[in-house]
N, C-alpha and C positions, 0 to 999 in steps of 0.2 A: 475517578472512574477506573484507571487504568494504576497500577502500582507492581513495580518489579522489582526484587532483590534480590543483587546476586547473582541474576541469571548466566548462566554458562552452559554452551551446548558446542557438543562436538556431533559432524557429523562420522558416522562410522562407516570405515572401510568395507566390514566385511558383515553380513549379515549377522547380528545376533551379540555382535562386538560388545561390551563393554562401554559406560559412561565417557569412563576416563581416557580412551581411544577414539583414534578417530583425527580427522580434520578438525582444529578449533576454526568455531563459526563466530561464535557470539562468549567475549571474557568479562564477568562480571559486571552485568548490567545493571544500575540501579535508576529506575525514571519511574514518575509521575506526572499522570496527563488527566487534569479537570473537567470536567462535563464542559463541552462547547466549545474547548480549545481545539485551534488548529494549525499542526505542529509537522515540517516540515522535513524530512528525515534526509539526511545528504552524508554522501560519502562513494569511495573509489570501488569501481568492481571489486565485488571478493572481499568486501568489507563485514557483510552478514546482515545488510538491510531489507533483504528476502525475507531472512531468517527470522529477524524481527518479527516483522509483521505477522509473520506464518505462526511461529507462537503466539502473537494478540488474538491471533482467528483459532487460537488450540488447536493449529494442524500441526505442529510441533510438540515436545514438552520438553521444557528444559533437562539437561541434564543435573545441572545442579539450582539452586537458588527459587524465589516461590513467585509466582503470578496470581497476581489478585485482581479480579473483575468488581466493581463495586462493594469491593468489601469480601467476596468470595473467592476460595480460593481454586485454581482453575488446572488438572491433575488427570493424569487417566483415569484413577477413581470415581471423579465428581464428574468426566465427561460419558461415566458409562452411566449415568444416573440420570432415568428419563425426563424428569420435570427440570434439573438442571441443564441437562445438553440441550433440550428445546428451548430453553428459555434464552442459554446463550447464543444459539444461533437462530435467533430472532433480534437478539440484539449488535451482534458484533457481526459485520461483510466484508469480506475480502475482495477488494478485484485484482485477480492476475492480469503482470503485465501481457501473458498473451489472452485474449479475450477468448478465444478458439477453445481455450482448454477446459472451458466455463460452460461452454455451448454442446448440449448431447441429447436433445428432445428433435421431436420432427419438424413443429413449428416453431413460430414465433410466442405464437398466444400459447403453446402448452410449455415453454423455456421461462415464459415469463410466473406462469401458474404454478408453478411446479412448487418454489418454497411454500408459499401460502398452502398450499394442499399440504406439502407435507409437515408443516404445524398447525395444521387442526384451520386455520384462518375463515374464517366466513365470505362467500362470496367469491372465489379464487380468481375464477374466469375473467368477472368484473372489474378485479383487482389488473388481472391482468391488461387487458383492454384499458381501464384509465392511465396505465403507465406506461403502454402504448400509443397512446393518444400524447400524453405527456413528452415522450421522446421522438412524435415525429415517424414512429413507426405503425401505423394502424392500419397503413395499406398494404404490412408485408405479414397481416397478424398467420396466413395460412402458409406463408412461406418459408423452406427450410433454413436454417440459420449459417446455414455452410454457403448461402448463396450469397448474403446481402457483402455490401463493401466494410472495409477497414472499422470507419466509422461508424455505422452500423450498427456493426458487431458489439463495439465498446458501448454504443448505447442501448444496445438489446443485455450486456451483459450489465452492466449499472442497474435498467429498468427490472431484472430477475431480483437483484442486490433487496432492492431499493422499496421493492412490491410486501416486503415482511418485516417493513417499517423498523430498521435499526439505529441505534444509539449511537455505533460507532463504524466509520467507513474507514477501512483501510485502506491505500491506494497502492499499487507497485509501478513506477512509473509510468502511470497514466497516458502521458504523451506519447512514448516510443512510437507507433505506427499511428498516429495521426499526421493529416497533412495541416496547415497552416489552420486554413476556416471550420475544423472540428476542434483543434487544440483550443481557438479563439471560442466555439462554445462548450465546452467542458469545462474551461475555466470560468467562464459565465455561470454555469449550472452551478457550479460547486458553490460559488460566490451564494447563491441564494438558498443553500443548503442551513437547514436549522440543526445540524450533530455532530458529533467531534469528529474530525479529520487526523489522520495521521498519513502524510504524502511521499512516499520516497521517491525522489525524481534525481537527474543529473542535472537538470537543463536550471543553471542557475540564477539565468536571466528572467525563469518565470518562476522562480522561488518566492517572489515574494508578492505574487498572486494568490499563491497558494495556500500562507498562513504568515503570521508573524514571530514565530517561534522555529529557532533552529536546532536540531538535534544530529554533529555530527558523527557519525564514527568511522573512529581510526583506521588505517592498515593492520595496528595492534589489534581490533575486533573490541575495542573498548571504545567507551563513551568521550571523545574527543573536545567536546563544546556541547552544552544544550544552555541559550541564553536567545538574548532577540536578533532576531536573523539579519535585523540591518548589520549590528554590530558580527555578524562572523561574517557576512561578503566585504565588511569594510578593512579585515584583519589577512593580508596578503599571507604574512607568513603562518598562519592558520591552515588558510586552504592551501597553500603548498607540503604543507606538513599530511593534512589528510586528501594528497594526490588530487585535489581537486583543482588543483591550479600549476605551472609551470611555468618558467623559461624558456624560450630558443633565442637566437640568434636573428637578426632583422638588418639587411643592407640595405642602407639608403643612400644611394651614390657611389661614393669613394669610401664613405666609414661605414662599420659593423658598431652594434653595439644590444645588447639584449630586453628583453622587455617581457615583465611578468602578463602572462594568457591566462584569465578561467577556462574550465573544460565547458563548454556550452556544446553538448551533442544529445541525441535522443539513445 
């Protein structure tokens, strides 16, 4: 489904910059990810697993190296191309980690309406309304979206996702602004989810809820480990390597002596 090679992207300073300029985000990416897999993406702030995702969803394009959708190849060219850009965003969702940013109609039931209207989908309204229904919001369908809580939100922007029935879900840590009993059903939902997953989250305690395949990247902005995700939380000096684990100092009593921490935060 998903194939990259290569890929390098810098972000640029200055408007209008040059490739080769710029912040590196993303240094020679090469992955492939199978219809149905669901593959875990971990690594330290500022490592470029935004960036990722954001080129899987073609809000990026690489600077260098080529992204392939099911065999296609995915480019500012091909996304000015009307029967290609609809078709891929029907197939490929993004949810940002802030769900807010997602959220710009008046209600619920026209946020939710909105992709199916705008590829052509039959029945948009209705569409809406069962995925409403589905997430537990169907008594907020006439309500603004700036009103409802945290959770919400994240399942009013999911049900927008979710309503133009795609192939591939991409997640930007999912969790951050959830409290405990939403994170507890998000991971639920996802669980019952039939399309490929790709999750970037911190929280590594519920990593492997989330899939069985891990894909880290480095501080270098390069592909650190991609294998099974038991085996990178079982490899200390892995995650220390890609800042997702540490030492400090620990007194107990009379003696000091150190003790390797994952980073478990949202």
């Amino acid at each position: 489904m998903i194939a990259l090679d290569g890929v390098t992207l810098r972000h640029p300073t200055l408007p209008g910059a040059p490739n080769d300029a710029g912040v590196l985000a993303l240094d020679g990416i090469d992955l492939r990810v199978a219809p149905k897999e669901r593959v875990v993406l971990l690594g330290a702030n500022g490592c470029g697993k935004s960036t990722l995702l954001k080129i899987l969803d073609g809000l990026l394009i690489p600077g260098a190296g080529d992204y392939r959708f099911q065999g296609e190849a995915v480019t500012q060219a091909s996304l000015r191309q009307r029967d290609f850009s609809r078709r891929f965003r029907a197939q490929v969702a993004l949810l940002f980690q802030h769900p807010e940013a997602m959220l710009f109609h008046p209600t619920v039931l026209e946020e939710i309406a909105f992709g199916p209207k705008q590829l052509g989908m039959e029945g948009p309204e209705d569409r809406a309304r069962a995925w409403a229904a589905h997430m537990g919001l169907s008594k907020h369908l006439e309500t603004p979206p700036y009103l409802l809580s945290g959770g919400e939100k994240q399942r009013l922007a999911l049900a927008a996702l979710l309503a133009v029935e795609p192939q591939l879900l991409l997640l930007d840590e999912p969790t951050a602004h959830l409290d405990p009993r939403a994170t507890g059903w998000l991971v639920d939902f996802l669980a019952d989810l039939d399309i490929t997953l790709v999750v970037a989250t911190h929280v590594l305690s519920l990593a492997p809820e989330l899939g069985s395949r891990a894909i880290i990247l480095g501080e270098d902005h390069r592909i650190a480990f991609d294998g099974p995700l038991e085996a990178a939380l079982a490899d200390l000096d892995l995650l220390v390597a890609a800042n997702l684990a540490h030492t400090h100092r620990h007194r107990h009593g009379d003696s000091v002596h150190r003790h390797f921490h994952v980073h478990d935060w949202d």
